[in-house]
C-alpha positions in Angstrom: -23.6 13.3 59.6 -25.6 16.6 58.8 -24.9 19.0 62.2 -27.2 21.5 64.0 -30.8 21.2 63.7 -31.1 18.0 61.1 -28.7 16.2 63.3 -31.2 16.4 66.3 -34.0 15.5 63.5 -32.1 12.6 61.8 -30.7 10.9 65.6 -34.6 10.4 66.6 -35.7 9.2 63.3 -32.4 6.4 63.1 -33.4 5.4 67.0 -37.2 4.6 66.0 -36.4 2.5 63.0 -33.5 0.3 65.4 -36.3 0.0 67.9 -38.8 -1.0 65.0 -35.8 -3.4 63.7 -34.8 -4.5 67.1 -38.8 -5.5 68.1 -39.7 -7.1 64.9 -35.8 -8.5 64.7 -35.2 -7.4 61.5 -31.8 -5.5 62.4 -29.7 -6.9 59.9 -32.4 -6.6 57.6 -32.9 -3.1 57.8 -29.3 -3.3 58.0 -28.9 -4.1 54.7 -31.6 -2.3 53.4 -30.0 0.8 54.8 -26.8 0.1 53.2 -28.2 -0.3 49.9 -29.9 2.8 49.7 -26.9 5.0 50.7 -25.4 2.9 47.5 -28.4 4.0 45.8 -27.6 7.8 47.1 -24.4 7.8 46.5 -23.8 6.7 43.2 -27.0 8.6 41.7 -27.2 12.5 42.5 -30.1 12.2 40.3 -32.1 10.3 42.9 -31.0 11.7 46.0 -31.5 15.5 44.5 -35.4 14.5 43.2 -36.1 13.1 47.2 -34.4 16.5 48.5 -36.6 18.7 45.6 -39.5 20.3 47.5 -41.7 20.4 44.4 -41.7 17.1 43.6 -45.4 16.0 45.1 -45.4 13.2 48.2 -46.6 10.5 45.7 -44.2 10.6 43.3 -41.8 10.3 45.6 -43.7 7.3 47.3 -44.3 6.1 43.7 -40.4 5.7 43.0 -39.3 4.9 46.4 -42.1 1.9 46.4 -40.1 0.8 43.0 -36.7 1.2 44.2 -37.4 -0.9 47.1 -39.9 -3.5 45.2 -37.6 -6.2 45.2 -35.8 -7.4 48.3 -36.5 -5.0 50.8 -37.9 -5.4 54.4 -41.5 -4.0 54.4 -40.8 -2.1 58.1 -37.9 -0.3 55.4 -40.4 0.5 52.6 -43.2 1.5 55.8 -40.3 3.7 57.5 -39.5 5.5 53.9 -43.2 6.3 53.1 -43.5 8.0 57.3 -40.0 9.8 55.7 -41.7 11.1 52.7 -45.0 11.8 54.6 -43.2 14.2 57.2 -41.3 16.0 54.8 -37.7 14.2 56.3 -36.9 12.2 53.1 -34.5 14.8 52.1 -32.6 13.8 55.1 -33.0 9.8 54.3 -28.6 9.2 54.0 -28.1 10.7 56.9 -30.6 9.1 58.7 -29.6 5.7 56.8 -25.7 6.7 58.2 -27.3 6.8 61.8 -28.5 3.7 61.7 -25.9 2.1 60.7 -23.3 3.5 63.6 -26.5 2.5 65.8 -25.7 -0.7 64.2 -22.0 -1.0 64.5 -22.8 0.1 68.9 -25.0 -2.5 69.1 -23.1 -5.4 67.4 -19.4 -4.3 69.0 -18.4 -3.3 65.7 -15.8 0.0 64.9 -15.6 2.2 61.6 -12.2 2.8 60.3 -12.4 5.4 58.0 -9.2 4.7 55.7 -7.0 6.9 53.5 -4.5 5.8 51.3 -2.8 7.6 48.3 -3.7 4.8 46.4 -6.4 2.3 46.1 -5.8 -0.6 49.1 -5.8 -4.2 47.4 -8.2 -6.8 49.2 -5.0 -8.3 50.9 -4.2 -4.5 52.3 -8.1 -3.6 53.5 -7.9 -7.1 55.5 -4.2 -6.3 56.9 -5.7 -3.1 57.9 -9.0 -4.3 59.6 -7.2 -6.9 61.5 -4.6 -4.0 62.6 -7.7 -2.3 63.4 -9.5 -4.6 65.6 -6.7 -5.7 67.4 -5.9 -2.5 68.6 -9.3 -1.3 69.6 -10.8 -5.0 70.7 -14.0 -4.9 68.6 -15.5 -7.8 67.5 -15.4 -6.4 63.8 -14.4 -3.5 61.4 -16.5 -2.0 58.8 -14.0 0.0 56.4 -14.9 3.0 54.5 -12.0 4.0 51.9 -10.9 6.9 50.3 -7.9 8.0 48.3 -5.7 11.3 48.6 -2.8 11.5 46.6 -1.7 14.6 48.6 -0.5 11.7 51.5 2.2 11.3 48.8 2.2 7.1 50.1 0.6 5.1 53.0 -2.3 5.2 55.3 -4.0 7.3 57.6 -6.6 5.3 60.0 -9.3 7.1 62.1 -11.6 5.0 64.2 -13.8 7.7 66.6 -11.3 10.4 68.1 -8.2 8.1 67.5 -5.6 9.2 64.2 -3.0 6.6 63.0 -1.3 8.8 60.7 1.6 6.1 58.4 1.4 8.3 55.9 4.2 9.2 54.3 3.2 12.7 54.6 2.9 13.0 58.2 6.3 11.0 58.6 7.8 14.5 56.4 5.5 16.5 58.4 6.9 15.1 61.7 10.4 15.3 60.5 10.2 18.6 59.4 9.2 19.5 63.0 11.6 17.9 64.9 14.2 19.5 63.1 12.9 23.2 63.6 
């Protein structure tokens, strides 16, 4: 998440739209909603950098944010996005979106492993991994986010809040090397 000043912007903003979801119970919903616009931000920096341009007028942006979410999305969503665009915050809409859904995973018991392999994990792997996971930290689910590093030369590293599980094969050399100095 963004730090300093949007951070105590972007937590208010995430806490209205889960009381707005949690009232009208729409959580999962929104949820999902959420989730598909990070896709939407991720995998275009074309749309996220027109939302963050400041000279792109309010209605535009309302114009293509109503078509982006035409089809499929919650109206409290499409409501929330146009308050976004109307207070000048939409700039800040992933991180808000990534607020939510930690807000989310709290409410619902549910940890985030954020996973690093040297390699891409197979389905068999991520599952082996988010069972791991949940056992050891007693959540009633995992949400995995992956990412790759060939620099861990093989395995995993695993961080769920403060906690590292470093099976990498680069920590195994790393820890090695120092008990041998």
């Amino acid at each position: 998440m963004q730090s300093g000043v949007s951070a105590s912007i972007v937590a208010p903003y995430a806490e209205a739209l889960m009381s707005i979801a949690k009232a009208h119970n729409v959580v999962d919903a929104i949820g999902d909603d959420v989730q598909s616009l990070r896709q939407m931000l991720s995998e275009s920096s074309d749309f996220a950098q027109f939302l963050a341009n400041p000279l792109v007028g309010a209605q535009t942006k309302k114009g293509v944010l109503s078509q982006v979410t035409r089809d499929g999305f919650n109206a409290y969503t499409k409501n929330f996005l146009m308050l976004l665009v109307d207070r000048s915050r939409v700039f800040l809409l992933d991180a808000i979106c990534e607020q939510y859904q930690s807000l989310l995973r709290d409410l619902k018991g549910i940890v985030l492993a954020e996973v690093t392999s040297a390699s891409e994990l197979s389905h068999d792997q991520v599952e082996a991994v988010r069972e791991k996971v949940k056992s050891f930290t007693g959540a009633n689910g995992v949400d995995i986010s992956l990412s790759t590093d060939a620099d861990l030369i093989g395995g995993v590293t695993i961080k769920v809040g403060s906690q590292v599980l470093d099976a990498s094969l680069r920590g195994q050399l790393r820890r090695l090397a120092l008990s041998l100095s």
